[in-house]
PQR file with spaces between the fields and no chain letter, atoms N, CA, C, O and H, PARSE charges and radii, in Angstrom:
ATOM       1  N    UNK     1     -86.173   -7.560   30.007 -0.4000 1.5000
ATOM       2  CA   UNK     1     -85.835   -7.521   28.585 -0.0000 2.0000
ATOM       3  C    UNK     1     -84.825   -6.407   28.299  0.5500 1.7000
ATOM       4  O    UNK     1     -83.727   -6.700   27.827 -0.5500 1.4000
ATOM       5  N    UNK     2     -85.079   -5.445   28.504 -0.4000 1.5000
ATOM       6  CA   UNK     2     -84.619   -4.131   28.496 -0.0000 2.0000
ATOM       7  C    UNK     2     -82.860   -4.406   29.578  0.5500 1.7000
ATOM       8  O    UNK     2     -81.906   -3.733   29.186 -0.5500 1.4000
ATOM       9  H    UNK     2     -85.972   -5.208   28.887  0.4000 1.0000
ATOM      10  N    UNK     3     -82.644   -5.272   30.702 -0.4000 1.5000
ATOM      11  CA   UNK     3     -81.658   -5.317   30.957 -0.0000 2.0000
ATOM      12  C    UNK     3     -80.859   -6.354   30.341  0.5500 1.7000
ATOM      13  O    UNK     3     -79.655   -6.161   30.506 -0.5500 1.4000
ATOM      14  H    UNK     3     -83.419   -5.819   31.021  0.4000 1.0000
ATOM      15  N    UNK     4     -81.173   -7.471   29.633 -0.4000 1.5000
ATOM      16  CA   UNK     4     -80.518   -8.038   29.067 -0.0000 2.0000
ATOM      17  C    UNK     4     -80.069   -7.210   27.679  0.5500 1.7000
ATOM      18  O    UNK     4     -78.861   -7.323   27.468 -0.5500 1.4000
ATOM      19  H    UNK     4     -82.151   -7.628   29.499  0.4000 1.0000
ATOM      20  N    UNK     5     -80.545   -6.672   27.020 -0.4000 1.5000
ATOM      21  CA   UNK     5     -80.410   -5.621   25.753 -0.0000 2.0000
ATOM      22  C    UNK     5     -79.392   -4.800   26.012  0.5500 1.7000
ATOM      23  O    UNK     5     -78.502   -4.528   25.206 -0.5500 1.4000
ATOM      24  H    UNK     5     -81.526   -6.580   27.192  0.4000 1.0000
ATOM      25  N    UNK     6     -79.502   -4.304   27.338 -0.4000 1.5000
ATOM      26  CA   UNK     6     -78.466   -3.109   28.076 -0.0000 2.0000
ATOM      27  C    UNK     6     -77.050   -3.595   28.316  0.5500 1.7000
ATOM      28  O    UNK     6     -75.983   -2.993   28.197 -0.5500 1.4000
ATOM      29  H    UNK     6     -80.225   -4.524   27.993  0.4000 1.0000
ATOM      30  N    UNK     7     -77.400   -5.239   28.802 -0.4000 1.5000
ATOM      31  CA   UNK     7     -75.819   -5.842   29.058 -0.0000 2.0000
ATOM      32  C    UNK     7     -74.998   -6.643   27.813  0.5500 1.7000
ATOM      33  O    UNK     7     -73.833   -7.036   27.867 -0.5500 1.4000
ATOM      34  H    UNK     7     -78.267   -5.728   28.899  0.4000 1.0000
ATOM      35  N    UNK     8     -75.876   -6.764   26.747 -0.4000 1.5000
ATOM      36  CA   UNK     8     -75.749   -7.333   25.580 -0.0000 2.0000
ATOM      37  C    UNK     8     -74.350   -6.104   24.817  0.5500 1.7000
ATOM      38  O    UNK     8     -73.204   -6.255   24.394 -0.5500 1.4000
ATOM      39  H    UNK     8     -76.822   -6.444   26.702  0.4000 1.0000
ATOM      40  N    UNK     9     -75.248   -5.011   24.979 -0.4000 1.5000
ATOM      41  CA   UNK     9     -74.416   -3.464   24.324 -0.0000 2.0000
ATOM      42  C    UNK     9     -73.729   -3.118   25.076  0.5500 1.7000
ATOM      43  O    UNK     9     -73.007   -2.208   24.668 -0.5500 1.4000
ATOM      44  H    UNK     9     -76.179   -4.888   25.323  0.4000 1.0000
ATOM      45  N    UNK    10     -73.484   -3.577   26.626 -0.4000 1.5000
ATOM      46  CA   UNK    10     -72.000   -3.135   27.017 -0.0000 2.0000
ATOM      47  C    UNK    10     -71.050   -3.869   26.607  0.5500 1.7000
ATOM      48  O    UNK    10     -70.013   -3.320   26.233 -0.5500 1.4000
ATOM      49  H    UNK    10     -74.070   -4.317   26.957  0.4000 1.0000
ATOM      50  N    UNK    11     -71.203   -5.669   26.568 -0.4000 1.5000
ATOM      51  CA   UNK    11     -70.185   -6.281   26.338 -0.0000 2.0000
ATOM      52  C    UNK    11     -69.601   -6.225   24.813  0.5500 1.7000
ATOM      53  O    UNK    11     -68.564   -6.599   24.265 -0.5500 1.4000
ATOM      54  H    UNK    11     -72.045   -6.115   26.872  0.4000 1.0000
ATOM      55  N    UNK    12     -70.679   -5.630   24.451 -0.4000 1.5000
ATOM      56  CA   UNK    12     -70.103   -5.398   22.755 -0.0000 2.0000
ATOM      57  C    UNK    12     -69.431   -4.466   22.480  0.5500 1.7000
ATOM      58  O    UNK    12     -68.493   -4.544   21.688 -0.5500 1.4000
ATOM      59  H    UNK    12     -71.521   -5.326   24.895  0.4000 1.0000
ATOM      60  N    UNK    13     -69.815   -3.290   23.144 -0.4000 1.5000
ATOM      61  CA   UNK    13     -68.716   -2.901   23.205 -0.0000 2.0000
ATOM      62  C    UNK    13     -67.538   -2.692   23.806  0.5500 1.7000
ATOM      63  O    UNK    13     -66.742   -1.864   23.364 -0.5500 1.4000
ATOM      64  H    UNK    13     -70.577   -3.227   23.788  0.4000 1.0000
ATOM      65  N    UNK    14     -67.188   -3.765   25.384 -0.4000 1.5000
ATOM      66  CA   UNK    14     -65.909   -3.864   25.666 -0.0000 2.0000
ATOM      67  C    UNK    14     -65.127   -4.484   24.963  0.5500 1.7000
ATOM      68  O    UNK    14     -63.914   -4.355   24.799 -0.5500 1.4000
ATOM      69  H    UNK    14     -67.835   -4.438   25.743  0.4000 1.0000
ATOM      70  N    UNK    15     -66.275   -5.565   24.300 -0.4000 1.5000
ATOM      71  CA   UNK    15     -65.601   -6.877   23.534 -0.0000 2.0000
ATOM      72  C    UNK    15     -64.740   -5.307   22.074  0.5500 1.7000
ATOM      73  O    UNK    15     -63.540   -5.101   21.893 -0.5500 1.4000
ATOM      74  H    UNK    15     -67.261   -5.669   24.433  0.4000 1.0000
ATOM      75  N    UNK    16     -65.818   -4.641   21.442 -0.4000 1.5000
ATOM      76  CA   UNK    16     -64.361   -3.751   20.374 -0.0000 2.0000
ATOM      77  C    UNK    16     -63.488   -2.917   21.313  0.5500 1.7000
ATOM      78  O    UNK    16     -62.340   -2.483   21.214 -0.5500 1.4000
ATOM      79  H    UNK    16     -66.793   -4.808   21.589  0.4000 1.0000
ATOM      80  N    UNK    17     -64.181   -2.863   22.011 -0.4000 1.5000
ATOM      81  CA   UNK    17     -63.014   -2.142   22.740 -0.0000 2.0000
ATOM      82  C    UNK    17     -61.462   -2.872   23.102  0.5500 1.7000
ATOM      83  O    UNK    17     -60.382   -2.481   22.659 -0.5500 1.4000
ATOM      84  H    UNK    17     -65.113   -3.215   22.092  0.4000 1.0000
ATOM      85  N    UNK    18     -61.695   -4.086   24.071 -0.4000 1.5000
ATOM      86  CA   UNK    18     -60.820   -4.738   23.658 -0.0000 2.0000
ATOM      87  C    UNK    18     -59.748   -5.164   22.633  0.5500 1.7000
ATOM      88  O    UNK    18     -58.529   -4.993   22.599 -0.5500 1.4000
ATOM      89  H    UNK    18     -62.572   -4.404   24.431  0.4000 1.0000
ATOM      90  N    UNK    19     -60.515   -5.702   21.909 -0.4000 1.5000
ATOM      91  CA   UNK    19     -59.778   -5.870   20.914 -0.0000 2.0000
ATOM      92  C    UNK    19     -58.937   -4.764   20.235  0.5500 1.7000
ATOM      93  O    UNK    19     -57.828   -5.087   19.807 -0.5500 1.4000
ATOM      94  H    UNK    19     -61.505   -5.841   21.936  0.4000 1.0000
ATOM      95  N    UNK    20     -59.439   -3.259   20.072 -0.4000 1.5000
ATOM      96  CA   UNK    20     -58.558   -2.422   19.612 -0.0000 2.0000
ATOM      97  C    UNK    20     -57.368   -2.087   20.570  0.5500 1.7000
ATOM      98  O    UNK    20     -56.393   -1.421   20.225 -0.5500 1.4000
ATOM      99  H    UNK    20     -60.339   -2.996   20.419  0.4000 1.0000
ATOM     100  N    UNK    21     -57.528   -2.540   21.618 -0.4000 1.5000
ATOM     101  CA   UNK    21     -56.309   -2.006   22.585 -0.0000 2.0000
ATOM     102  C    UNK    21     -55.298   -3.493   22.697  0.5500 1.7000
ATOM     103  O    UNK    21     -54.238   -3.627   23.308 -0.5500 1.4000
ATOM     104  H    UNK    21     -58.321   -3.082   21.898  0.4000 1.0000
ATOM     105  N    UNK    22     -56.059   -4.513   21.872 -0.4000 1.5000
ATOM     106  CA   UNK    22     -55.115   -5.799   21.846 -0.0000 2.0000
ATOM     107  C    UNK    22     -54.020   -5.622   21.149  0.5500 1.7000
ATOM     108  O    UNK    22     -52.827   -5.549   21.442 -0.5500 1.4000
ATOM     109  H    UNK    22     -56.920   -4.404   21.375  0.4000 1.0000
ATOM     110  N    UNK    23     -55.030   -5.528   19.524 -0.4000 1.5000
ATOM     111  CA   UNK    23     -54.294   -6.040   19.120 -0.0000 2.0000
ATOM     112  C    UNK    23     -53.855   -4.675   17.796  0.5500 1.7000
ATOM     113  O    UNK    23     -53.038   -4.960   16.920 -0.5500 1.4000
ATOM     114  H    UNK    23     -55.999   -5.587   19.286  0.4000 1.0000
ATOM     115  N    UNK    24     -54.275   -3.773   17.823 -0.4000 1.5000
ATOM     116  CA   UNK    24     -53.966   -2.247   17.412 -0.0000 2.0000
ATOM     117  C    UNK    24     -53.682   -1.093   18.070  0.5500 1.7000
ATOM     118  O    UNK    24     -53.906    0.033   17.624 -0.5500 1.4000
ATOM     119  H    UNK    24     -54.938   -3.542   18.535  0.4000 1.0000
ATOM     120  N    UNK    25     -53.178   -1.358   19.156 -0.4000 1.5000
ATOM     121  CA   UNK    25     -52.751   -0.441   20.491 -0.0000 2.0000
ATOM     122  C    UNK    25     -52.207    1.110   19.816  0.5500 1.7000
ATOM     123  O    UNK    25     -52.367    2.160   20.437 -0.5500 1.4000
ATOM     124  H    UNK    25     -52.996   -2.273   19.518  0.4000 1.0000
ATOM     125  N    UNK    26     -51.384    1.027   18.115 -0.4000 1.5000
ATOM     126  CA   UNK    26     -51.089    2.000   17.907 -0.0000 2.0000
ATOM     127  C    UNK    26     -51.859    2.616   16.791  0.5500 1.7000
ATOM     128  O    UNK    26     -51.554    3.726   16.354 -0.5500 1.4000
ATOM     129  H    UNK    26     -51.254    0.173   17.610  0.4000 1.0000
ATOM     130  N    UNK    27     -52.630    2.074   16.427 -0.4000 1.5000
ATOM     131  CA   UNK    27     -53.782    2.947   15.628 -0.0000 2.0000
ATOM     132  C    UNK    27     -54.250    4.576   16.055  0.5500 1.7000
ATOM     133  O    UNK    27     -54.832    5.344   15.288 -0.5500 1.4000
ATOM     134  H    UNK    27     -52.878    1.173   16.782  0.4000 1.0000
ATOM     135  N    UNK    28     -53.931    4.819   17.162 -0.4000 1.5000
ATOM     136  CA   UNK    28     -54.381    6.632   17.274 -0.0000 2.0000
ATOM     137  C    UNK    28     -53.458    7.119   17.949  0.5500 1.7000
ATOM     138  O    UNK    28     -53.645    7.982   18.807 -0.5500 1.4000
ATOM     139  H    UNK    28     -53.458    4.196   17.785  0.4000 1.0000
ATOM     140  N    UNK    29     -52.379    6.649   17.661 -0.4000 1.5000
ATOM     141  CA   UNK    29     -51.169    7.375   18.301 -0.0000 2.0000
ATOM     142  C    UNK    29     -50.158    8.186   17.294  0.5500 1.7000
ATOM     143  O    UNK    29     -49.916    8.225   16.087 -0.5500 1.4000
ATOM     144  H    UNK    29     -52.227    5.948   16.964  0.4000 1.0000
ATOM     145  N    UNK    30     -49.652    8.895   18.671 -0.4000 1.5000
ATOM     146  CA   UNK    30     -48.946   10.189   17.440 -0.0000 2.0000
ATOM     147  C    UNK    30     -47.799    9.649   16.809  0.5500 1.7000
ATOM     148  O    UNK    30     -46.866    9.251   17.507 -0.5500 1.4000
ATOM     149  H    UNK    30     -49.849    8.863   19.651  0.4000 1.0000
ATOM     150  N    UNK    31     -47.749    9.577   15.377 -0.4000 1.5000
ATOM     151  CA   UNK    31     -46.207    9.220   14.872 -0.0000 2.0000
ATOM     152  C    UNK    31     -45.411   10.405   15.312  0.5500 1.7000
ATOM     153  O    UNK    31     -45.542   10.940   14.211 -0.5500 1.4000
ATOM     154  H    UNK    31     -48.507    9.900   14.811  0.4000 1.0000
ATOM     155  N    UNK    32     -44.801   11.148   15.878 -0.4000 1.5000
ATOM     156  CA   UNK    32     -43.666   11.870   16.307 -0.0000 2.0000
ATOM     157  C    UNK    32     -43.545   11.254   17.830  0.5500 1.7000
ATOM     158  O    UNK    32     -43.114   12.028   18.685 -0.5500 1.4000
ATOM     159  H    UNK    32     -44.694   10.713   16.772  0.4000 1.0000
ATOM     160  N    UNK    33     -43.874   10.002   18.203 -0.4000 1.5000
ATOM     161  CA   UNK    33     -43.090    9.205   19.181 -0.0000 2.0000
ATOM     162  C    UNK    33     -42.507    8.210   18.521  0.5500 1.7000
ATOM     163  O    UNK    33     -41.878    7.394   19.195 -0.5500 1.4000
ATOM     164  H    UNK    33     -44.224    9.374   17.508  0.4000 1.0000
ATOM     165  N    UNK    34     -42.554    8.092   17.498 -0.4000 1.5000
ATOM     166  CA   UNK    34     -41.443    6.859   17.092 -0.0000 2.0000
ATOM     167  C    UNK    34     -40.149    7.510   16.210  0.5500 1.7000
ATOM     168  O    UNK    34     -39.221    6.773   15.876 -0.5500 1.4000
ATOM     169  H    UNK    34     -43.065    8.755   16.950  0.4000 1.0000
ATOM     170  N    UNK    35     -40.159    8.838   15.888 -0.4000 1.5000
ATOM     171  CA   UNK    35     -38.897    9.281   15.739 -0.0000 2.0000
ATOM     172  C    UNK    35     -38.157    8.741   17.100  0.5500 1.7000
ATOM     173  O    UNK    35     -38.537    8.565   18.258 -0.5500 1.4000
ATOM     174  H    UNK    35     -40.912    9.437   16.159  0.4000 1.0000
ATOM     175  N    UNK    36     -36.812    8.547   16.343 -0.4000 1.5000
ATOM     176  CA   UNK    36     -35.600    8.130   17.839 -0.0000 2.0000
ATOM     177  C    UNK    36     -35.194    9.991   18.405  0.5500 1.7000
ATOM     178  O    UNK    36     -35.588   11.059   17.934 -0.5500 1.4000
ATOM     179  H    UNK    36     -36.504    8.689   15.402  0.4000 1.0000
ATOM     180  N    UNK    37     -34.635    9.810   19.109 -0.4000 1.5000
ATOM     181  CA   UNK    37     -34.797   10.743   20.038 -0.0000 2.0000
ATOM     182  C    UNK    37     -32.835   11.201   19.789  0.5500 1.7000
ATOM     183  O    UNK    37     -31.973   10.365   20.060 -0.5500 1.4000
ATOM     184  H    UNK    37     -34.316    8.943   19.491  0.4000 1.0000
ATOM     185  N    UNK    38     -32.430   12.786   19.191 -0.4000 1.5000
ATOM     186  CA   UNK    38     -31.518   12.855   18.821 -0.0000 2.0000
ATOM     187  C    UNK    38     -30.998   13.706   20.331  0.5500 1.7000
ATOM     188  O    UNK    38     -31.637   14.714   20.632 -0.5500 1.4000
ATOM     189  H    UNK    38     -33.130   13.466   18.970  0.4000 1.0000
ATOM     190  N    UNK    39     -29.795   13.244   21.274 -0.4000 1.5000
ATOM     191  CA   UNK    39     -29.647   13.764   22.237 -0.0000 2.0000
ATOM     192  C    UNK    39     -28.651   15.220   22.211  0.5500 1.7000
ATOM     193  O    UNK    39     -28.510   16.138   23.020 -0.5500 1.4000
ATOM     194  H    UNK    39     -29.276   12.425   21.030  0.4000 1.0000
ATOM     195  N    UNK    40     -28.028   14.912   20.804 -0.4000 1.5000
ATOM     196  CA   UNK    40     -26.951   16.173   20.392 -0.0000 2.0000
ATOM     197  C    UNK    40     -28.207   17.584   20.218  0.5500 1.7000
ATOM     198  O    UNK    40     -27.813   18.612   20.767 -0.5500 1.4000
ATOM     199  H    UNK    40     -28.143   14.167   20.147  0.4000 1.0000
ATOM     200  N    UNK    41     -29.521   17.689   19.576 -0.4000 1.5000
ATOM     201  CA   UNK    41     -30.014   18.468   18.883 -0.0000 2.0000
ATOM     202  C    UNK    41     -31.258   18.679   20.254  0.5500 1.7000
ATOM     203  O    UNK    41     -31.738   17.824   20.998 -0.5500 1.4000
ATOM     204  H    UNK    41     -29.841   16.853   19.130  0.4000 1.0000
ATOM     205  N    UNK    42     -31.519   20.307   20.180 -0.4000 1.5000
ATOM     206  CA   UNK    42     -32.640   20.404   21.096 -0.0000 2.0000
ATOM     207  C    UNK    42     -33.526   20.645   19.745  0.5500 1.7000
ATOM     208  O    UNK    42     -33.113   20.900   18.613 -0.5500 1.4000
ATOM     209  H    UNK    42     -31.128   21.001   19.576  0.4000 1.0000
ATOM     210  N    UNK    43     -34.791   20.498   20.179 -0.4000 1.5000
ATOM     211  CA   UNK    43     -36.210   20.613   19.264 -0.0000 2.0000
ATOM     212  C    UNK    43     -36.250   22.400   18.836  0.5500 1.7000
ATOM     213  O    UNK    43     -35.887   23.354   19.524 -0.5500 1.4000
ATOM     214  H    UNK    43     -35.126   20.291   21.098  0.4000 1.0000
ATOM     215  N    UNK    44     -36.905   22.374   17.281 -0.4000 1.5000
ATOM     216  CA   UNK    44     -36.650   23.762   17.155 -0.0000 2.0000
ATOM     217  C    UNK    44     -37.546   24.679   17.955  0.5500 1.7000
ATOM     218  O    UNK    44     -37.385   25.897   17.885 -0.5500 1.4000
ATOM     219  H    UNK    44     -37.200   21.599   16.723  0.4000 1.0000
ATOM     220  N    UNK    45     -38.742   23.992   18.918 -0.4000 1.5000
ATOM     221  CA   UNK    45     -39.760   25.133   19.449 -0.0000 2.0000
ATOM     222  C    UNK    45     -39.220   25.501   20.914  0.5500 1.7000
ATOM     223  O    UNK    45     -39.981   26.165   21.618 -0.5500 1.4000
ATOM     224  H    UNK    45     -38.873   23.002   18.975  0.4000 1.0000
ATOM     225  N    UNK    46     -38.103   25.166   21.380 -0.4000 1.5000
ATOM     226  CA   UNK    46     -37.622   25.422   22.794 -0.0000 2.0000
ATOM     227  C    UNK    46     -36.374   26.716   22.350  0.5500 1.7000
ATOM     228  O    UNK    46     -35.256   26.500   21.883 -0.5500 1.4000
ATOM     229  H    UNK    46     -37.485   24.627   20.809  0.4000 1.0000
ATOM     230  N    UNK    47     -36.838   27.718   22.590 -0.4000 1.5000
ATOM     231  CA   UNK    47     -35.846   28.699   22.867 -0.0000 2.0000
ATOM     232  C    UNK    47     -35.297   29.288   23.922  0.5500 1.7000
ATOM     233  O    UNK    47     -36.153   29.478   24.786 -0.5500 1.4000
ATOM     234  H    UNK    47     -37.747   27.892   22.970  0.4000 1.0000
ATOM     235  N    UNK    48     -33.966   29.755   24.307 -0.4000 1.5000
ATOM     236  CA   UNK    48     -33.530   30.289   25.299 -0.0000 2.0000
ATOM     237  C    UNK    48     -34.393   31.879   25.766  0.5500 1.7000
ATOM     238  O    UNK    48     -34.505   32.640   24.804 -0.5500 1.4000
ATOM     239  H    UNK    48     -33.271   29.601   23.605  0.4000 1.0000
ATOM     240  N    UNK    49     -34.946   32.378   27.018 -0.4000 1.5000
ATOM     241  CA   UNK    49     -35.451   33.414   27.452 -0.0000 2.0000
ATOM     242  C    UNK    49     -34.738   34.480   27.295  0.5500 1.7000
ATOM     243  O    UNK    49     -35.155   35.567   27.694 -0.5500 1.4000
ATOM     244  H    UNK    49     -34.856   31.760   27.799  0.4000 1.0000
């Protein structure tokens, strides 16, 4: 009983798991990767030593 219960709650949660990596892949990702990338300008936190 107890292992069917156990395999019931893994697939439930691969099954959300899944699905968030389907079909919302960018839901916890950082928006400062979809700025475009300016090759003239270095970033202001890199300074010369």
């Amino acid at each position: 009983y107890y292992t069917v219960k156990d395999i019931l709650g893994i697939l439930i949660f691969i099954l959300i798991l899944i699905s968030l990596v389907l079909f919302a892949p960018d839901l916890m990702g950082d928006p400062d990767n979809y700025t475009p990338a300016n090759p003239l300008n270095t970033p202001p936190h890199i300074k010369p030593e």
